[in-house]
N, C-alpha and C positions, 0 to 999 in steps of 0.2 A: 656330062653329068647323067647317071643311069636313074631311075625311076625311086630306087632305094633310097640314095642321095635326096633326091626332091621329094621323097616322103620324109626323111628325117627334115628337111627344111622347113617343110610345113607344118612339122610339130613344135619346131622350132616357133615358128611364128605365131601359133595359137598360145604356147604358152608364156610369149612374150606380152602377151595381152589376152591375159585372163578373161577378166571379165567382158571384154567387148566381144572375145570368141562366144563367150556362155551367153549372152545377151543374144547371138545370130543363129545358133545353134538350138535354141529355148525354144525358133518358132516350128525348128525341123524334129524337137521332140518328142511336144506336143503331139504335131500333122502324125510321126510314126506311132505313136503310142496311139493316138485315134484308130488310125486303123487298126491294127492290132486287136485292142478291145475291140471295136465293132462287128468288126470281120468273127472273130472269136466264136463273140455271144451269140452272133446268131448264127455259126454254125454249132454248139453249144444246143442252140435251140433246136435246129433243124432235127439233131441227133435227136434231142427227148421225143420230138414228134415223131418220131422212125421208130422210133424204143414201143412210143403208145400205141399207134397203129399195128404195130409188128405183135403186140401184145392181144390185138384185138382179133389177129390172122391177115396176112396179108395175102394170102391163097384161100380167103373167102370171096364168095360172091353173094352179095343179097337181094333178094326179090322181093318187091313190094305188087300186091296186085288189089285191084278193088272189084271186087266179084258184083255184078250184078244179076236182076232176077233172070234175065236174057240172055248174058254171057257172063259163065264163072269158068274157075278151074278148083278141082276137089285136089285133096291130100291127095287120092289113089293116083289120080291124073299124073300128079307131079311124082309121084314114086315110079310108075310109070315108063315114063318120062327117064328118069333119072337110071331107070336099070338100064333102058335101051343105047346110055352115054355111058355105060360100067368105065369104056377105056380112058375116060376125059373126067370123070367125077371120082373122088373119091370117097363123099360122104356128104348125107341130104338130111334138112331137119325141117319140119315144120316149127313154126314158133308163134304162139298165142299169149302175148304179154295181157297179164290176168290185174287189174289195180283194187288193190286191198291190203289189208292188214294182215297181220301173222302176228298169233298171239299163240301163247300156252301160260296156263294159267292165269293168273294178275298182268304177265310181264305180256309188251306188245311192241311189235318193230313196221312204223310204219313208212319206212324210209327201204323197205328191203322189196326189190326187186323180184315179184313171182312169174315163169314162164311156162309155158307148155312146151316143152319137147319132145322128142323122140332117144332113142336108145340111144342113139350115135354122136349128139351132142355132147358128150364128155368127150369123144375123140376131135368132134372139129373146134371146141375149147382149147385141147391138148391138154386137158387136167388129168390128174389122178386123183382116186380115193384116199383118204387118211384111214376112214373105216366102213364097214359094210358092205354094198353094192351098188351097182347102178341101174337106173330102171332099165326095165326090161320088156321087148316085143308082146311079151302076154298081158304085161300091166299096163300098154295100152290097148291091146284089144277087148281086155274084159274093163278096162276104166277103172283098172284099181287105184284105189286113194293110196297112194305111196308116194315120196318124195327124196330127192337128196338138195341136201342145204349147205351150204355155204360158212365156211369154217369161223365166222364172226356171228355167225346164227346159233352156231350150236355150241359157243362159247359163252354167248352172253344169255339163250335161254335156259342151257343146261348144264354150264360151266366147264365141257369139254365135248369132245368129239364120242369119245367112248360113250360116257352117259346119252349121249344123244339116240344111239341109236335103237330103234322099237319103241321109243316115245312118241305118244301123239301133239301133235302140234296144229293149232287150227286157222284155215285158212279161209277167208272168206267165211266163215262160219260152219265149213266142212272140215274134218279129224284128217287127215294124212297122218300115216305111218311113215314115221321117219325110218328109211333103208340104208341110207348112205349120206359120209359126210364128205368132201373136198377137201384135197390138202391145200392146205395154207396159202395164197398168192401173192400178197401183200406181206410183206417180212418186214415192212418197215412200221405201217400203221397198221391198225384197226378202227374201222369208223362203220357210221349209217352212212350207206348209200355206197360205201366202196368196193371192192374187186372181190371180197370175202362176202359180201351181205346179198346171199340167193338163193330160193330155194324153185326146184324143177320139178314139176310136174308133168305127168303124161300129158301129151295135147290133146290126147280124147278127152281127159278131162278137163284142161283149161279151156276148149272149145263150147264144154258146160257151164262151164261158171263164169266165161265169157258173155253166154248167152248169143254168141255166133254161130252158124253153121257152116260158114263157110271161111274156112283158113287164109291169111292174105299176106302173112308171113314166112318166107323159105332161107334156110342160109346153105349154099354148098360150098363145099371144098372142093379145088380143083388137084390135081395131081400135079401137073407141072407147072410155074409160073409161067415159060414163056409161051402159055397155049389160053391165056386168058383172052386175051380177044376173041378166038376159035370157041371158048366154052357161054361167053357171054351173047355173041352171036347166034347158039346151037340154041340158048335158051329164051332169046327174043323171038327168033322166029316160030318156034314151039307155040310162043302164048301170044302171036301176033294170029296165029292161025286160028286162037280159040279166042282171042277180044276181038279182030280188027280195026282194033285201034291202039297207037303209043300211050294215049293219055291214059290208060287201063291198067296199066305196068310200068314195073319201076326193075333196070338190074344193073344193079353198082358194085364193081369190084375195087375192093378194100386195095389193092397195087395199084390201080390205077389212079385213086382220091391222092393217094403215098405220093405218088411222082408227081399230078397236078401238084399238092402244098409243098413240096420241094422246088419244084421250079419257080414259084409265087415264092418262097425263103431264101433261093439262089437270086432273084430279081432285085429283091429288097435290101440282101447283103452287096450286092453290087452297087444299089443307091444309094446306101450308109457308108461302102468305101469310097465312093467318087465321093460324098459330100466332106468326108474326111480327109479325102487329096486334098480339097480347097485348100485347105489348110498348111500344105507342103508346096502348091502353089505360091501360097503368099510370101511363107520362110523363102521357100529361096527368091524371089522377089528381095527380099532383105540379105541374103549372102550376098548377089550383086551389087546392091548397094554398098557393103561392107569391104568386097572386094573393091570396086571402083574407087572408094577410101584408100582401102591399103595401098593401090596404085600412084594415087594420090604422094603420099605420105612414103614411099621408097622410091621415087624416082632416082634420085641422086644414087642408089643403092644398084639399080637397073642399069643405070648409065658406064660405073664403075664396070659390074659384070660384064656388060658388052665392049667396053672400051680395051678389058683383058681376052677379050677374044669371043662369047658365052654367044652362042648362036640364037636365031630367036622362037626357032623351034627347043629348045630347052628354057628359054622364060617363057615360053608359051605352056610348057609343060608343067612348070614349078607353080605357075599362078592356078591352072588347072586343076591339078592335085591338088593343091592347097583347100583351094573352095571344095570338092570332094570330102575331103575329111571333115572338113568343118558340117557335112550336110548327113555323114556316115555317120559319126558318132553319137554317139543316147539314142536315146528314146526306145531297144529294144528289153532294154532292163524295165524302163519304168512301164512299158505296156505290159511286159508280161507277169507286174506285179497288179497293174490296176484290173486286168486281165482275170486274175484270182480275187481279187477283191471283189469285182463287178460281178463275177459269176457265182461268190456266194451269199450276194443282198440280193441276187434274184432266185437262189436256191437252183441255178442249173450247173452242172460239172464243166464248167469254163475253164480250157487250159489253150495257151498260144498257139495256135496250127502254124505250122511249119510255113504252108503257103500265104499264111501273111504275115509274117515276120521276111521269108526273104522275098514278098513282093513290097510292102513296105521299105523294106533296108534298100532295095533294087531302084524302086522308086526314088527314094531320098539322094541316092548316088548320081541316078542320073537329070536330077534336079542341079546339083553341083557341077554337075558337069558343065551342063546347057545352061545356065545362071552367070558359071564360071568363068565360060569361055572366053564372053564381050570384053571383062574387066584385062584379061589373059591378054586376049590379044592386041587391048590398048598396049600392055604395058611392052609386050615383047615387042609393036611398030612403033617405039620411041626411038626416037635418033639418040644415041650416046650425046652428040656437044649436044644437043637440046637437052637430057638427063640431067648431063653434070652439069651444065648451068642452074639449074632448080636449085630453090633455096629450102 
């Protein structure tokens, strides 16, 4: 009997008994649709967090410094600085988050985000303009009140981009001349506080209306990702030279946070599918029992085959196969619909990854197999006159 043959047997036998197949099978459906979903979602998730980070620059690096009366570092310092690494950097901003309101006329947004940047901020953003300009080198050396704002800013103060710009708009209770607007980010919403809601100012002047003098925020872009170590080390020791001390400074690059919560989502996804194995543990726990039954329940049936000659390497096989199928079948349908289901009650793009459907299905197979085997090789070490005597 070739393998063909004992898979037709086997299907034979499951659909001689409906329901008792479907009842043993129920628990290896479940176990495979668990994983499935699990596995899924939270790569699903891993992905949006790659999406948001990736959105945020993942070839930034940011610096956090706390300047005191003893030991500081100035903008010029760190421009400096930043020319003398031209080959490893590819663009430097100072940044002065300013907390206040933005109002023009009656209307006021106080959920929108004001910063002091530099010129080059639009490029380590990666935005474009919709209309006007963007600040520029002379408007922060002379501290001109100019601004560009954020395409949900100059929709809802001025009902588009167009009209917005040469309007004054007041910030902190100073006039910016609105120069430039940002194209669009957000394509799906528009809200307070989202990806569209910002307006930039020169840092010479947010460092005024900060009422700071000394800047504590830097973001650079590096040139090539696999030199972030190399660019984050170049800029520790830089300002270890001028604090002497770590707890002075702060420098975190945005790829490295990326890979730390990826391997923290790879951890977790691991512990949600082993707790979802549990579950393909217990089913086939229940196929061996099922099988041990049906051994039960064909002896006389085993006895015949052997007593016509049927070796016990091919009842070892047929029993084998059998419980196989029975551990094969479902559960890749119904995970990769619950799969769609679950990943649109959490609003993330959930679809079945490939490597958990066939480590799931892989899994389940060889659950039947090794579940299989015991009842297997009961039946194939029966003596024929022991068999046929069974009643």
């Amino acid at each position: 009997m070739n393998m063909l043959q004992s898979f037709k047997l086997a299907l034979k036998s499951i659909r001689s008994n409906k329901m008792r197949s479907f009842l043993t099978m129920l628990g290896i459906i479940i176990g495979v649709a668990s994983v499935i979903v699990l596995v899924s979602l939270v790569n699903a998730y891993m992905s949006y967090m790659t999406d948001s980070f990736a959105s945020m620059g993942t070839n930034q690096i940011n610096v956090s410094v706390t300047n005191l009366s003893s030991r500081s570092v100035s903008a010029d310092q760190m421009y400096g600085f930043y020319e003398e690494q031209e080959e490893l950097f590819d663009h430097m901003s100072p940044m002065v988050n300013v907390a206040t309101v933005v109002k023009h006329g009656s209307d006021s947004m106080s959920a929108t985000s004001v910063a002091g940047v530099s010129e080059e901020y639009l490029d380590i953003k990666g935005f474009e303009l919709a209309q006007g300009r963007n600040i520029q080198y002379s408007d922060i050396v002379s501290r001109q009140k100019v601004c560009v704002i954020g395409y949900y800013v100059a929709s809802e103060l001025y009902g588009s981009p167009e009209k917005a710009i040469d309007e004054t708009v007041k910030i902190g209770g100073y006039g910016f001349r609105v120069v430039g607007v940002a194209q669009r980010q957000d394509e799906e919403s528009q809200k307070d506080g989202g990806t569209d809601d910002f307006v930039w100012i020169p840092y010479s002047c947010g460092v005024k209306m900060a009422r700071n003098a000394n800047i504590g925020s830097y973001v650079f872009t590096i040139r090539q990702l696999d030199r972030v170590s190399e660019a984050k080390k170049q800029i520790s020791d830089f300002l270890q030279e001028i604090f002497k001390s770590e707890d002075l400074y702060q420098v975190t690059a945005m790829s490295e946070m990326l890979d730390s919560l990826n391997s923290m989502i790879a951890m977790v996804s691991a512990g949600l599918g082993g707790i979802a194995g549990i579950s393909l543990l217990v089913a086939g726990v229940g196929v061996m029992n099922i099988m041990l039954v049906s051994v039960t329940e064909r002896t006389r049936e085993i006895g015949i085959r052997k007593a016509l000659g049927a070796r016990k390497g091919v009842i070892l096989q047929q029993f084998v196969i059998e419980a196989a199928v029975q551990s094969a079948l479902g559960g890749i349908a119904l995970g990769s619909a619950a799969t769609a289901a679950a990943g649109a009650a959490a609003g993330l793009d959930a679809v079945p990854t490939p490597s958990a459907v066939v480590i799931s299905f892989s899994v389940s197979v060889f659950i039947g197999l090794f579940f299989g085997y015991m009842p297997a090789r009961r039946a194939a070490g029966l003596s024929p006159i022991d068999a046929l005597r069974s009643e």
